[in-house]
Structure formats: structure tokens, C-alpha cells
BADOKOL-774941 format. One record per residue (C-alpha): x, y, z; residue in three letters. Coordinates in steps of 0.02 Angstrom, whole numbers, plus 50000, padded with zeros to 5 digits. Example, Ala and Ser with C-alpha at 12.3 -4.5 7.8 and 13.67 -1.06 7.14 Angstrom:
% BADOKOL-774941
506154977550390ALA;506844994750357SER;
% end
This chain:
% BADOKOL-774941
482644701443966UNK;481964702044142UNK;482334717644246UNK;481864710144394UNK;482614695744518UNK;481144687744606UNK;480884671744725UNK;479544663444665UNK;478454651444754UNK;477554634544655UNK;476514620344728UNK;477234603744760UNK;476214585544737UNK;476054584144947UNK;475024600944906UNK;476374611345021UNK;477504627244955UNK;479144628244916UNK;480334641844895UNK;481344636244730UNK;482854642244639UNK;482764662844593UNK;482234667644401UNK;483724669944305UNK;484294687644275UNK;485284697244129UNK;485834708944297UNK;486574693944377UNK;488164696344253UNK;489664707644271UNK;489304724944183UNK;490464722944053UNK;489744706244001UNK;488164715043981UNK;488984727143876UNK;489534715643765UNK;487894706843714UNK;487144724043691UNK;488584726043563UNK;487674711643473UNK;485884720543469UNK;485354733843359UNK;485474750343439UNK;483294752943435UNK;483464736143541UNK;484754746543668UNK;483394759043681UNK;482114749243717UNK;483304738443853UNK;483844755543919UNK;481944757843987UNK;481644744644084UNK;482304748644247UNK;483674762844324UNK;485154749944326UNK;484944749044128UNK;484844765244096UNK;486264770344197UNK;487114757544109UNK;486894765043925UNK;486644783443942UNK;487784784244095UNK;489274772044043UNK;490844771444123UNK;491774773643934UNK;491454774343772UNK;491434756243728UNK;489704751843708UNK;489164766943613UNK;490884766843491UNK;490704746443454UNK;488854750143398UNK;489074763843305UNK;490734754543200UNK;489474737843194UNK;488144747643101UNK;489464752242978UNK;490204766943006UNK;491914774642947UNK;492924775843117UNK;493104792743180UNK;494754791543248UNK;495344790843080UNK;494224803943001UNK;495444817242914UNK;495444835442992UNK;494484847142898UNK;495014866942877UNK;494584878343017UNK;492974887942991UNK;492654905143052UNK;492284905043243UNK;490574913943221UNK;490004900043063UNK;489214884943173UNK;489744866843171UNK;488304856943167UNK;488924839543254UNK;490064833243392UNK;491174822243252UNK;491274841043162UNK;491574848043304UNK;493464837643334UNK;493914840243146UNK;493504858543139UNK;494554859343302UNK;493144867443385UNK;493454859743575UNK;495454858343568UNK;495214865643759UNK;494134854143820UNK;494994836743835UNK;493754830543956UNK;492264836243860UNK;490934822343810UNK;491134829743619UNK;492844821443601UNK;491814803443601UNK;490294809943496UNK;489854788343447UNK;488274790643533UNK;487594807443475UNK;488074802043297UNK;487434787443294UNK;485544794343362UNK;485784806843222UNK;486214794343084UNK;484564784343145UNK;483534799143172UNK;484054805242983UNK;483664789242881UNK;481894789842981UNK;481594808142920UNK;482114804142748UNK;481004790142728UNK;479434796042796UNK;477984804842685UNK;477904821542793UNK;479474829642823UNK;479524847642924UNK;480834861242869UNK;481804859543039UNK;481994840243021UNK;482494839742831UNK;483814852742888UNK;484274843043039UNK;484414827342911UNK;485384836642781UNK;486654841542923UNK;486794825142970UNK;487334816442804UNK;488634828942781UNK;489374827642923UNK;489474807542887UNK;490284814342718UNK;491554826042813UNK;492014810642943UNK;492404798442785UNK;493864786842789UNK;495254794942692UNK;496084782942558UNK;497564775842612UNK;498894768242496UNK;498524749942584UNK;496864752542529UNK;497084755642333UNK;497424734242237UNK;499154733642144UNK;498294740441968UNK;498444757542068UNK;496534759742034UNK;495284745442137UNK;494774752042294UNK;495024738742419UNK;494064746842564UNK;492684756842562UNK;491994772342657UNK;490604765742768UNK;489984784642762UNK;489934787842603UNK;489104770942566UNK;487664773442681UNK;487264792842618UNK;487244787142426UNK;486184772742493UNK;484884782742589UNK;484864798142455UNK;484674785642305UNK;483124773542394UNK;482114789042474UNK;482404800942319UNK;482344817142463UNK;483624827342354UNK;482244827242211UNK;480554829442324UNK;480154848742256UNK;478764848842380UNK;479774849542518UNK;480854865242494UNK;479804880442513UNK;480824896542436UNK;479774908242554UNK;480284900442714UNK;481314908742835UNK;482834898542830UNK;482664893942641UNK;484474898842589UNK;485254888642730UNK;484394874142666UNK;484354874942510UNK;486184876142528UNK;486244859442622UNK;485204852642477UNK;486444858942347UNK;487944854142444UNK;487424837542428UNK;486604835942244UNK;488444843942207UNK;489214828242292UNK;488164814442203UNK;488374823442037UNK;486784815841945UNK;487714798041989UNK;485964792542031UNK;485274796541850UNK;485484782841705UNK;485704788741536UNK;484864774041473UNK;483294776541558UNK;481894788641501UNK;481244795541637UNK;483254797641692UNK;483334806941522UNK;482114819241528UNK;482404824541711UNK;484144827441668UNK;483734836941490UNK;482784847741640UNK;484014849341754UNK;485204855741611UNK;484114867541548UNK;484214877141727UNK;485944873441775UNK;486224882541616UNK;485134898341654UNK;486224900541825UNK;487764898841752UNK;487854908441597UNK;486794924041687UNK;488164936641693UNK;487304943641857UNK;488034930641960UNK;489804936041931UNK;490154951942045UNK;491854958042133UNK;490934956442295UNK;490834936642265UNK;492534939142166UNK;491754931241990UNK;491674915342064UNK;490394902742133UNK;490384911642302UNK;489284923142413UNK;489234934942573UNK;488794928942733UNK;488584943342872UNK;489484937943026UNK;488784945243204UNK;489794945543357UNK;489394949143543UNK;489424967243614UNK;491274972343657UNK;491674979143824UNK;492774992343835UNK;493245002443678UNK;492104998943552UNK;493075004543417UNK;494544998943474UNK;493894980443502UNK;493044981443328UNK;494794985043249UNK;495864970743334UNK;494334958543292UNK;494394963343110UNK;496414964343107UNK;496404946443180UNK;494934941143073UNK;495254947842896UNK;493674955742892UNK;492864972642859UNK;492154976743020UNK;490584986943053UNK;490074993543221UNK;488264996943255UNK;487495007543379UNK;487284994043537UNK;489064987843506UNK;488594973543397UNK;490194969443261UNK;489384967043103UNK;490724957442977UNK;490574949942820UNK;491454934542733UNK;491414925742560UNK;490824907542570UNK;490444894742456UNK;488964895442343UNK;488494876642335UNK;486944881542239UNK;488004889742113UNK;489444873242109UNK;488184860742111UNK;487574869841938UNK;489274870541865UNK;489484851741890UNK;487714848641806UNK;488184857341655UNK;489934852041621UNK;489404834741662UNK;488074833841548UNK;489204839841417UNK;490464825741449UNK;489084815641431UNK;488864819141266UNK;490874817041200UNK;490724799141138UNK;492894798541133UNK;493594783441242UNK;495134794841313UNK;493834805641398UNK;492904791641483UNK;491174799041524UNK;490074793641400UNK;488384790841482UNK;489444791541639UNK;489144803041769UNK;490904811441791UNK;491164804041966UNK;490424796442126UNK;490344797542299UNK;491824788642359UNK;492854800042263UNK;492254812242379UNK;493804805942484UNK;495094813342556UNK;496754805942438UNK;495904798142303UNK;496474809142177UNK;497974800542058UNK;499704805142138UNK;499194807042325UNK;500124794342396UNK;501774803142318UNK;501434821542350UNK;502664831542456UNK;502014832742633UNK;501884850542629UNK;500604849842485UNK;499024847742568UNK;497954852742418UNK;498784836742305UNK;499514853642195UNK;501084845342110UNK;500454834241934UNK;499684833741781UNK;497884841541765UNK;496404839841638UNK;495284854941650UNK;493714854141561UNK;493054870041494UNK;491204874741438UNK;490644891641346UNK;489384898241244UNK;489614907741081UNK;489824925541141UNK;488464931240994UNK;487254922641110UNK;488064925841265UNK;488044944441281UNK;487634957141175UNK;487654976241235UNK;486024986341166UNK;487064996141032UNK;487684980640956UNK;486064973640960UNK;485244969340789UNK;483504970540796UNK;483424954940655UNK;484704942840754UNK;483934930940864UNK;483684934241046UNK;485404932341169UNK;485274924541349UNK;485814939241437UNK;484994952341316UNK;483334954141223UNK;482374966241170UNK;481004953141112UNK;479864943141190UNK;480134931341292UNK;481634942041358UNK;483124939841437UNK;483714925441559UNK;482234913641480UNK;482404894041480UNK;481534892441335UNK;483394898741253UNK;484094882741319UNK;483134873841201UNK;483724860841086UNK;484524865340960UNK;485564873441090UNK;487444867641134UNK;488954874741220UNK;490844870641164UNK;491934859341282UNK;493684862441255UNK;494584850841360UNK;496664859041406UNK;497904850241486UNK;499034858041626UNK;500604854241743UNK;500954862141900UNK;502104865042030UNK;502234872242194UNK;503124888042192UNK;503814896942370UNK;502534912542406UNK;504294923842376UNK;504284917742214UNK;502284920942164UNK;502344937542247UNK;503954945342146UNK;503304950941991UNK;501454956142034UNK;501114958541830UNK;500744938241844UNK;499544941341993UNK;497734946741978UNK;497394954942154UNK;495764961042225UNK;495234970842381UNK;494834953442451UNK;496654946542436UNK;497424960342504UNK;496134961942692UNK;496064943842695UNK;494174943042700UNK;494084925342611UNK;494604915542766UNK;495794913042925UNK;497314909242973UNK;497504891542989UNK;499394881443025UNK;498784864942951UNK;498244872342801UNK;499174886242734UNK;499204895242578UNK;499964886042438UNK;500634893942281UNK;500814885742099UNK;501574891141939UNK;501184879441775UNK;500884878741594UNK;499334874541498UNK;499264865041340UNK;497784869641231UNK;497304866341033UNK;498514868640898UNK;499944867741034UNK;499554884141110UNK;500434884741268UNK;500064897741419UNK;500834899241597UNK;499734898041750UNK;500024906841918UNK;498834903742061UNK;498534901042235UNK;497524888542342UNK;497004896042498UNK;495524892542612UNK;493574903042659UNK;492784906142789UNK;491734891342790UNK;493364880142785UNK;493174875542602UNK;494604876242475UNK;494894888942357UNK;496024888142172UNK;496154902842119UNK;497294907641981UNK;497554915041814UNK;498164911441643UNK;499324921941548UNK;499414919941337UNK;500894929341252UNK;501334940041377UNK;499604944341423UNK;498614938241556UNK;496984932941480UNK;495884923241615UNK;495574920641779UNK;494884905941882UNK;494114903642029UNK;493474885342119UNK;493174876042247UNK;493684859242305UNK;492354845442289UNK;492354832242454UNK;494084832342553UNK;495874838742526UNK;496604828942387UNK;494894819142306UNK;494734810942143UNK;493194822642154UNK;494334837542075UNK;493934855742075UNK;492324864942018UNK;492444883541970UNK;492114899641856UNK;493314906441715UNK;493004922441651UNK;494314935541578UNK;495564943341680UNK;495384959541703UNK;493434956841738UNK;492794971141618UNK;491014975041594UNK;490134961641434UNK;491784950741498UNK;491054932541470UNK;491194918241590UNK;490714902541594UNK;491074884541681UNK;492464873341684UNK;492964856641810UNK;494704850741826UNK;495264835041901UNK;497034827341901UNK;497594814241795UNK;499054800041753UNK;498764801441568UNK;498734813041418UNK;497624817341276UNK;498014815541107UNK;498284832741005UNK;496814826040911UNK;495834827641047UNK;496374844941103UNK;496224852240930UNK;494334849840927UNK;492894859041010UNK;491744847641081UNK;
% end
């Protein structure tokens, strides 16, 4: 494409000059014709048009809407989004990390005019930029974060499932997520997620990204691994052996990260003007948080946020396990126990028909799939010790001591005991009457697990659980949201009058995904040698035979 009109000037046969007809130019056409070839090129080649001359740059980094940009961003594929469902506010002093993020987090609801509410461009430079980093041999700290960022915010601005979307056997998926396509895509050809060399534990920002890094190894769920390949094999008899050191250490489970898969992020605000004191109260009144003031006026907070480290552990081990059960009404036999496009919003069975006011997809039949260890090898408290019984995970007097891998050995294997349960939204009147069925800690009561937010209020469920031998229990929880906008289940069960455990988990992918909920169960009134251990619950059209539910597995 020439920048450039010229006249030029060629000989004739009489040996004189002649002015003849001026060199075509791409400039010669209306601007919006020019926009819509550019549509047609790849968005490198609008880069590279873009430098040629002022007019063309004007022209892409300077348009007069949004069109060029949003038409090459949707050609690439991408998931619209317009259409991207809105995510759970996060705390105002956790960042968002892109202008798509910014809309659904409702970050820049004051700003109508701002260039954030179009983000096509700076997504689509990001999306680029992020497949380049991925792929290439040397990869800094700052750009693998930057990368990491990037794919989940294409994960958080996936097309929710509509019911026009789902064929008439109420199970094909007639239309993909473009997002969630391209991120399985790039994370399965460049392998990043499993490149050890790049995540140094000693680096400053280590825990942010090794967060990212979990956070998205939770999402793919070993999907990329094969059960019928060796190499796939090994790596995951690996990857087992230290998802089961995390989550059978009872260390992890403290009432600062209330026995769940959860930890404490310190919050720092501005300096106040004015009363310090005073301003540090009505921050932490409005907040939920306890709030602590430090000599220069800086409000120091803290808040409990998702441990993706810890989840993405939970679903290693209990989806190994399910690997294992061979029985057809489980359906995860050399299968990993979901993929990335149930990582959207409504995919879960019963969506389409849940009350409007259940956000969370509460309302249906659940199967909850429970792992533990034998308690003998679990925990054992020195006086109970006996010198001449094998070493325990969590105690040892001999060598190689406690918290050791080499106890994950075969012939090492948990239980699965797999419970069935129906629930029901209840009115918050309702839960809160008879506090006996409520397990209640410092954290519920100052509100320090999240904010206020209208679109996604607490929810509150009652249900029973059906368990082997036709034990029955009732359930009475709450689903609530953290700091960090994810969604929290929390609830108990209580056994003869008794409540015996309590539960705490986190959403996997949107509201209402096929992706289910990942937690910790341990026993309810959290004493000390109290086991835990991991379960993952996902709803379900369908029930399992009393056969099934009467045997460990």
C-alpha cells in the first residue's frame, strides 16, 4: 500500500515528457472504506500499515469509534465482550489487571466516556503480546506475569452458556467460548504451566505469580494429561504425590484462613486527612475489615482470599482418585473430571431453570465427592504414638519425619466416598433462627471475607445428604462472596442431632459452571488432631445407585 500520491513523469516515443495519470492510492478512498479492508488483515499487518505515514496512524490509534479495533478483535476469535457475564465486585484496594476486567468488576461505572469502556484494542495487543511470551524460549518474571494476567482475564470475559446454545439432548454445546478455546490452545502447544525453570520461589513477587500459575493449572485440571500415555502417567503419579503433601498437612488449616483453601492478603490504604482514628473506623465499618492504623496514617487491613495454590491441589487429588473408580455412573475413568469450557458461566445442569434470584445455581441435586486418609496415618498426637507403628504424615518420630513424600508412596491410597445432596434456598430469617445449625466464626460476624455487593448477595441453603447405608444428614450453609470477588460455600453438616462437619469452597470458573465447587471438610467444631481432608462437588440430573454409595472407593 502506497502512502504517497505522486505525479509521475515517463518518456514518450517523440523522446518528449509527459505528465500521465497519478499512482493509485489506498488514501484516495473514504475512511471508512479503508477501515473495512483493514478489518480483512491481520492485526500485525494494521501495525505495520499504521507506520507508514501520519494519516494512517491517526487512522488506527486515533479512530473516530470503536469499529475497526472491535471487528478485529471478534475476527481473531474472540468471545464478544458485550456479552461477557459480570463478575463479583473485588475489594477497591485488590487491582484489576485489564480494561475488559475493569467493566465486569464495575471498576469505571463513573466514567461513561472513559476509553476503558471499549477495551477491543488494549485486549487484543495483550492477547498477541501473551501468545508471543508463551512461546518464546526466554521468558522474564514481569512478562510471564503480564501473560498469566492476560489469559485469565480472556477466561473471566468468556461467553456465558445460553439455553440457545445447548442441542435438544440438553448436553451438546452448540457454540463455543472463543476464550476459553484459545487459552486451552496456547497452554496445551507451549506447555508454560509445566516449565519449572521459569518460576523462581525466591523472587520478589513469587506468591503473586505463582498464584496466577495455580489459578490456571486449577482451571485446566490435568485435562492436558492422557492416562494412556507414559510420560502423562508418571508426571501425574508426581503431581499426586505433592498435591497430597499440601492437602493432608494439617498446618494449612488455621481459623485465620477459616480451615479452608484460603489466605490473608494485607490491604494498604492512603493516609486519611482529618481524624485518623476516626477515618480508620468508618473505612473498616464500611469495609468489613479489622483496621490497623500506623504511625504516618497509613490503614493497614487485612482480608481472606482465595488460595489457588491450595484449590488447584484439591482438584489434583480428588481427580486422580476419580480416575481410578472404574464404575460407569461416575464417569471419570481415565477422564480428567472436567474441561475448560465448563469453566462457563451456566453450564452447570439446571441453570437455565433456576430462580432468578439464585445467582450461585443453589436449588438441585448435588454429588459431592469426598477424599480422606485413614486417621491412623493421618494424625497421631505423641502420646498415642507407638514407637513400633509405621510412621504418620503429620507425625514421626523416625526418620524421614514428618510431612515427607516418600509417605505418598505406592502402596498408598485415600478413600473416596462419593454422598449425594439436595438443596434449597432458604430466606436468611430462616438460617439465622436457630444458631445451634450455624457454625460462626469471628470472620462471619466483622464481615472480613468480602463486600457488600447488590448483584450478588448472600444466599442461604438448607438440604439433606444421602450417604452409605442410607444415612441421611441435614445441611445448612451459605454462599457468600471474598474479597477477591470469588465465591464462597460454606456450610455444615449435622448427623443425629449433632453437627459433625464443616465445609468450606470455592467456585471454579463463573457463577453457575459445570466446573462445580472445590473445597476443605474437616469436623465442625475445628478441635486440635481434628482431620480434614478434600472433597469437589458438582451438580447433577442423575442419581447413584445405593450400591455405589455403600462402598468406599
Amino acid at each position: 500500500m502506497s502512502a504517497v500520491t505522486t505525479l509521475e513523469e515517463r518518456p514518450v516515443e517523440d523522446g518528449k515528457f509527459s505528465l500521465i495519470t497519478p499512482a493509485l492510492s489506498l488514501h484516495w478512498l473514504p475512511e471508512d472504506v479503508i477501515e473495512r479492508i483493514l478489518v480483512f488483515s491481520s492485526p500485525r499487518d494494521v501495525s505495520r500499515y499504521a507506520q507508514t505515514c501520519h494519516f494512517a496512524r491517526k487512522l488506527v490509534y486515533e479512530p473516530k469509534d470503536q469499529l475497526l479495533w472491535r471487528e478485529l478483535y471478534l475476527r481473531r476469535p474472540f468471545d464478544d465482550l458485550r456479552r461477557a457475564n459480570p463478575l463479583p465486585r473485588r475489594h477497591p484496594d485488590l487491582p484489576v489487571t485489564s480494561a475488559s476486567e475493569m467493566i465486569l468488576y464495575g471498576k469505571n461505572e463513573d466514567n461513561a466516556n472513559s476509553s476503558q469502556l471499549s477495551p477491543w484494542r488494549t485486549e487484543l495487543q495483550r492477547r498477541i503480546e501473551a501468545e508471543t511470551i508463551v512461546a518464546s524460549d526466554k521468558i522474564t518474571p514481569e512478562q510471564l506475569h503480564r501473560a498469566f494476567e492476560t489469559f485469565l482475564a480472556a477466561v473471566h470475559t468468556a461467553l456465558p452458556l445460553s439455553e440457545s446454545d445447548v442441542g435438544a439432548d440438553g448436553k451438546t454445546v452448540l457454540l463455543r467460548s472463543e476464550n476459553l478455546h484459545w487459552v486451552d490452545r496456547v497452554l496445551r502447544r507451549t506447555g508454560v504451566l509445566d516449565r519449572t525453570e521459569l518460576f523462581d520461589e525466591t523472587a520478589p513477587d513469587s506468591e503473586g505469580l505463582r498464584q496466577l500459575k495455580c489459578r490456571l493449572r486449577a482451571y485446566v485440571a490435568l485435562s492436558h494429561e492422557s492416562s494412556f500415555s507414559v510420560t502423562s502417567r508418571e508426571r501425574m503419579a508426581h503431581i499426586r504425590k505433592m498435591s497430597r503433601c499440601f492437602v493432608y498437612d494439617m498446618r494449612k488449616y488455621q481459623p485465620e484462613t477459616l480451615w479452608g483453601p484460603y489466605r490473608v492478603v494485607s490491604l494498604t490504604s492512603p493516609p486519611f486527612h482529618g481524624s485518623t482514628e476516626s477515618a480508620l473506623q468508618s473505612r473498616a465499618d464500611a469495609s468489613g475489615e479489622a483496621a490497623t492504623g500506623l504511625g504516618n496514617g497509613v490503614n493497614v487491613r487485612h482480608a481472606v482470599v482465595v488460595n489457588w495454590e491450595h484449590v488447584e491441589h484439591i482438584l489434583n487429588v480428588v481427580g486422580l482418585k476419580l480416575r481410578e473408580v472404574s464404575d460407569a455412573c461416575f464417569g471419570f475413568y481415565k477422564k480428567p473430571i472436567f474441561h475448560m469450557e465448563d469453566l462457563r458461566a451456566y453450564s452447570a445442569v439446571g441453570s437455565f431453570e433456576r430462580d432468578p434470584h439464585d445467582w450461585a445455581g443453589i436449588t438441585g441435586k448435588w454429588r459431592r465427592h469426598v477424599c480422606f486418609m485413614d486417621y491412623r496415618d493421618l494424625y497421631m498426637t505423641a502420646p498415642s504414638y507407638p514407637i513400633a507403628h509405621p510412621p504418620v504424615f503429620n507425625y514421626a518420630y523416625l526418620t524421614p519425619g514428618p510431612h515427607h513424600p516418600s509417605f505418598f508412596e505406592d502402596p498408598f491410597d485415600e478413600a473416596l466416598r462419593p454422598v449425594e445432596m439436595e438443596l434449597t434456598i432458604i430466606p436468611p430469617s430462616e438460617y439465622l433462627h436457630d444458631a445451634s445449625r450455624i457454625l460462626r466464626t469471628a470472620e462471619d460476624d466483622d464481615g472480613s471475607s468480602g463486600i457488600d455487593d447488590p448483584a450478588f448477595p448472600p444466599l442461604y441453603f438448607e438440604g439433606r445428604s444421602r450417604g452409605p447405608h442410607g444415612s441421611v444428614a441435614t445441611i445448612s450453609g451459605k454462599v457468600s462472596t471474598l474479597a477477591d470477588g470469588a465465591v464462597r460455600w460454606q456450610f455444615v453438616t449435622t448427623y443425629d442431632g449433632q453437627m459433625r462437619w464443616s465445609a468450606e469452597g470455592v467456585q471454579i470458573g463463573h457463577v453457575c459452571s459445570a466446573a462445580g465447587i472445590a473445597g476443605i471438610w474437616t469436623m465442625a467444631q475445628h478441635q486440635h488432631d481434628d482431620p480434614a481432608g478434600p472433597f469437589w462437588m458438582v451438580k447433577v440430573n442423575d442419581v447413584l445407585p445405593d450400591g455405589v454409595l455403600n462402598v468406599l472407593h
